[in-house]
C-alpha positions, 0 to 999 in steps of 0.5 A, a space after each residue: 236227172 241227165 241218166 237217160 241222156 247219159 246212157 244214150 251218149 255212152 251207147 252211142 260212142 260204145 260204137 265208134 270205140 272198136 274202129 279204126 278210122 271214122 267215115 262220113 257215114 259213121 260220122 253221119 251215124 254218130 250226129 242222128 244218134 246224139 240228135 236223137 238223145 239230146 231231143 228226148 232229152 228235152 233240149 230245144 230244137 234251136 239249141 241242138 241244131 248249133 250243136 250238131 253243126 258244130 259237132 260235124 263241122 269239127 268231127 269232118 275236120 283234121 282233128 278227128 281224120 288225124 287223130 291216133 284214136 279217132 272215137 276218143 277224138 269225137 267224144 273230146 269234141 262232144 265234151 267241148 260243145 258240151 261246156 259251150 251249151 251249159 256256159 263255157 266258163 264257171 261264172 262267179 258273184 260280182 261283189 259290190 265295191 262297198 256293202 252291202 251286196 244286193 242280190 235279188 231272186 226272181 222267178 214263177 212261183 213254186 221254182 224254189 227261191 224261198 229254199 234257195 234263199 237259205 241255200 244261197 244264205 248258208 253257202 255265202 256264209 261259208 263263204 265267210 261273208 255275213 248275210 241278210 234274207 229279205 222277205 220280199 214275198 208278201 203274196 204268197 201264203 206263209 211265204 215271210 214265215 217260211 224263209 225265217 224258218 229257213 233262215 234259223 236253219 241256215 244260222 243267217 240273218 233274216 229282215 221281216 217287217 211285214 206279215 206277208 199273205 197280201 199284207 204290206 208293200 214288198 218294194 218298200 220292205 226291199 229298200 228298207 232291207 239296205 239301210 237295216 243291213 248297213 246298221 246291222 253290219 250285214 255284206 250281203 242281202 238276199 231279196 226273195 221275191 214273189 212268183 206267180 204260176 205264169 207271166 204276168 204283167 202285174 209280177 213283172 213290174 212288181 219285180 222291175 220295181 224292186 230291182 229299181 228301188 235297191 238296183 241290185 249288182 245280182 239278178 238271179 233267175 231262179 228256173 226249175 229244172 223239172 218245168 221242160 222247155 216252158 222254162 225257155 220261155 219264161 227265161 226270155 219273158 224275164 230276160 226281156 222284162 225285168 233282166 237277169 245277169 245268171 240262173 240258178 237251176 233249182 230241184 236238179 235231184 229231180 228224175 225228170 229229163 232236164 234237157 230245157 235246163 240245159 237249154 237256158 244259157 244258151 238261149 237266153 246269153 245268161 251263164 248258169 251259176 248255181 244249181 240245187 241238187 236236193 232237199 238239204 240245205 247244204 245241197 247247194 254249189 257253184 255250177 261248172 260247165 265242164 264238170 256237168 260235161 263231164 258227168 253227162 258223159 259219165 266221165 265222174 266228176 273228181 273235183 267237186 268229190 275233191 272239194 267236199 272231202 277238202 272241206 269236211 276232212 281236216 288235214 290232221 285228221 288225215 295224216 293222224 288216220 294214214 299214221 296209224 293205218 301205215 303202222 304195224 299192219 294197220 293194228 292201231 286204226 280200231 272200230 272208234 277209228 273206222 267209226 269216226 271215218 265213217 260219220 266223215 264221209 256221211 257228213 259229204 252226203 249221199 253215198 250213192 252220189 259220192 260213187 256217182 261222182 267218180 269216173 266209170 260208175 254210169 256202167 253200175 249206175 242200178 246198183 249205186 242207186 239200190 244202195 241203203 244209206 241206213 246200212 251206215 246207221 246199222 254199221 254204227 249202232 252195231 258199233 256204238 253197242 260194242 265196249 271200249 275194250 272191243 272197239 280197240 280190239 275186235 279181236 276178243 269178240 267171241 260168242 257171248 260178246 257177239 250176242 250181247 252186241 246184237 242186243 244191244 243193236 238190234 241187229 242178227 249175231 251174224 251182222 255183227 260177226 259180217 261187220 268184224 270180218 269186213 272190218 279186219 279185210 278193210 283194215 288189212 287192204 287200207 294198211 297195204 294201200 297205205 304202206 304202199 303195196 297197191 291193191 292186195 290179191 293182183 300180184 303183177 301189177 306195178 301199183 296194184 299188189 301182190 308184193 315180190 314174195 308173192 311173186 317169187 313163190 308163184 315163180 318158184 312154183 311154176 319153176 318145177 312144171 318147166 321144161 328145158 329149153 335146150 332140145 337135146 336135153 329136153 329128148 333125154 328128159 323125155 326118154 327116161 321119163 318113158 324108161 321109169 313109165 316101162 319100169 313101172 308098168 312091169 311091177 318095178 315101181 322104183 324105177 329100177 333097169 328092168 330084169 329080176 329084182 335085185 339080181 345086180 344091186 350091192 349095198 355100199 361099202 358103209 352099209 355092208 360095216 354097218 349090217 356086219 
């Protein structure tokens, strides 16, 4: 959603990089071309005005005039500013003294709270928490039907009592959801209420009825990030109607420009504390300020990556997988392995944002996008096809075993041959990495491979094209080099004084015994 203001960003400091010093005039330059990316970027006016303020108050002080590297300095401040818009400090749920939670959901309809509900259902029950979706929503059509599908998926309680299209009283519904959590032993409920496609009196006292009837510790404002700058105003028709205590941003994954998503917080005072990033359910997490900063900036974002390998990884399984990879040359790490690895890191989810995550890959962000996630699927079916004497040694697959396995996969021979090769290169690096050895193939760098006997044959080579360093010796070098080129040219090609061939040469005395 933020690539167009990334790149614009990135743009803009890949200009202050190369100076020295910074003037007023480059400063001056630097603050018109951010206004200019955060604006098409549909950031509110208001919003970038404090922010460009207090970009050049700081960027005009000691801290960037004294600064060693002044460009590095501007995009510290950028960064900073950045974490202040999207809500200075990560915001966490208050939970009730005693259960059950009550956290209500309220925003225009098509935001995305019904699929919000089953994401925030599924990820509080990660959490190790144990909650109740509440269907509250009795205008809109399939509405009650919807969130007990989503419900089902997210393996999470659901309280239904009424039909819903127009049929039954949500405020009721709402405070009988408590009592029924209390008795079913659930510590946590999730209200979904009903949205409409614009501020209206009647959604808005429908809401501020609900809230009255279950006074919820949590009033989550669900806005889409996609909406632009209406989803200002309608964050202040809430704020100043029903009352909120955070937003969560819905539908991030979007290709719409998203500035008014960034404006919400703060314009409205209220922390961003969610943010949906795709249709999955698992889609879904706490929202970090500075981690957003940090991708905007397309400086990656390294903890969240972190997290989700911490929580699809298992400890053992690690060390059990390095074990192997570090042992006898990577031989024991096989293709149920590499499988089994691979399967892991899908279960992170998309590959293109997984690399997005990590620092440096804005520069190759067309070819991250251009990625074909069912090359994963293909690499495994051409596994799968393979027998288990094969997949524990790659080594045996000759010709008719390649054609079988194409076969099978439905794939050419020569993928499958690609996918063995891959596969041994792969093994090979991973088990220097692992061993200790950094990267294979940069020899010189501390960390990064090469190894000292590699270094040593380099040196050694080059230790032959070398001239002496003392200057006597070097002309000496250099007069009988000269000598044999003379020798050469007049038909004496073993180098020998010139003259008749032959004429002043003895054998030794060796020699002369052993010829007789």
């Amino acid at each position: 959603m933020f690539d167009t203001l990334s790149d614009r960003l990135a743009n803009t400091f890949k200009a202050l990089r190369g100076k020295g010093r910074l003037s007023e005039a480059d400063i001056d330059a630097t603050a018109r071309e951010i206004r200019i990316a955060l604006l098409e970027a549909d950031v509110a006016l208001p919003v970038v005005r404090a922010f460009i303020k207090q970009i050049k108050e700081r960027a005009s002080g000691a801290e960037v005039s004294q600064a060693l590297n002044p460009a590095q300095q501007v995009i510290k401040i950028v960064n900073e500013e950045l974490i202040g818009i999207l809500g200075g400090e990560t915001r966490r749920l208050r939970f009730a003294k005693t259960a059950p939670t009550v956290i209500m959901l309220a925003g225009l309809q098509g935001a995305g709270k019904t699929t919000l509900a089953g994401k925030l259902g599924l990820w509080l029950k990660s959490q190790g928490h144990s909650p109740l979706l509440v269907a509250a929503d009795l205008q809109r059509p399939n509405a009650v039907n919807q969130l007990a599908v989503v419900a089902e998926r997210a393996g999470v309680g659901v309280y239904a009592p009424q039909p819903g299209n127009g049929v039954g009283d949500p405020v009721q519904v709402a405070k009988d959801s408590i009592e029924h959590a209390r008795t079913k032993q659930y510590d946590i409920v999730v209200v979904d209420t009903a949205g409409r496609l614009g501020i209206d009196q009647e959604m808005m006292q429908q809401a501020a009825d609900i809230r009255d009837a279950v006074s919820p510790d949590e009033v989550l404002f669900v806005v889409d990030a996609m909406i632009g700058q209406d989803a200002v105003n309608t964050a202040e028709a809430f704020r100043d109607g029903v009352g909120f205590d955070g937003v969560v941003l819905s539908k991030l994954d979007g290709d719409a420009r998203g500035g008014a998503a960034l404006s919400v917080s703060h314009v409205t005072g209220k922390q961003i504390m969610f943010a949906s990033n795709g249709e999955k359910l698992d889609d879904f997490d706490a929202f970090h300020p500075d981690r957003m900063a940090s991708r905007i900036l397309g400086m990656g974002d390294m903890l969240s990556l972190i997290e989700k390998a911490e929580q699809t990884f298992s400890q053992e399984e690690a060390a059990k997988m390095a074990s192997k990879l570090a042992s006898s040359k990577g031989k024991d790490f096989t293709l149920d392995d590499f499988l089994a690895q691979m399967e892991q890191v899908r279960k992170m989810g998309s590959i293109s944002k997984l690399l997005g995550m990590l620092p440096g890959m804005g520069q190759i962000k067309d070819q991250i996008n251009n990625i074909d996630e069912r090359d994963v699927d293909r690499t495994a079916a051409i596994i799968k096809s393979m027998t288990p004497a094969e997949r524990q040694d790659p080594t045996i697959i000759n010709g008719s075993r390649r054609a079988r396995v194409a076969k099978g996969s439905g794939v050419d021979v020569s993928a499958v041959k690609s996918l063995v090769e891959r596969f041994f290169e792969a093994r090979k690096m991973m088990s220097r990495m692992a061993q200790g050895g950094g990267m294979p193939g940069m020899p010189g760098m501390p960390g990064m491979g090469g190894g000292p006997g590699r270094q040593k044959k380099q040196i050694k080579q080059a230790k032959g094209k070398r001239k002496s360093g003392n200057p006597m010796k070097r002309r000496a070098e250099e007069q009988a080099a000269a000598a044999r080129r003379e020798a050469a040219a007049q038909g004496n090609p073993l180098g020998l004084p010139a003259g008749e061939p032959g004429k002043d040469f003895e054998l030794p005395d060796e020699f002369k015994k052993f010829m007789g």
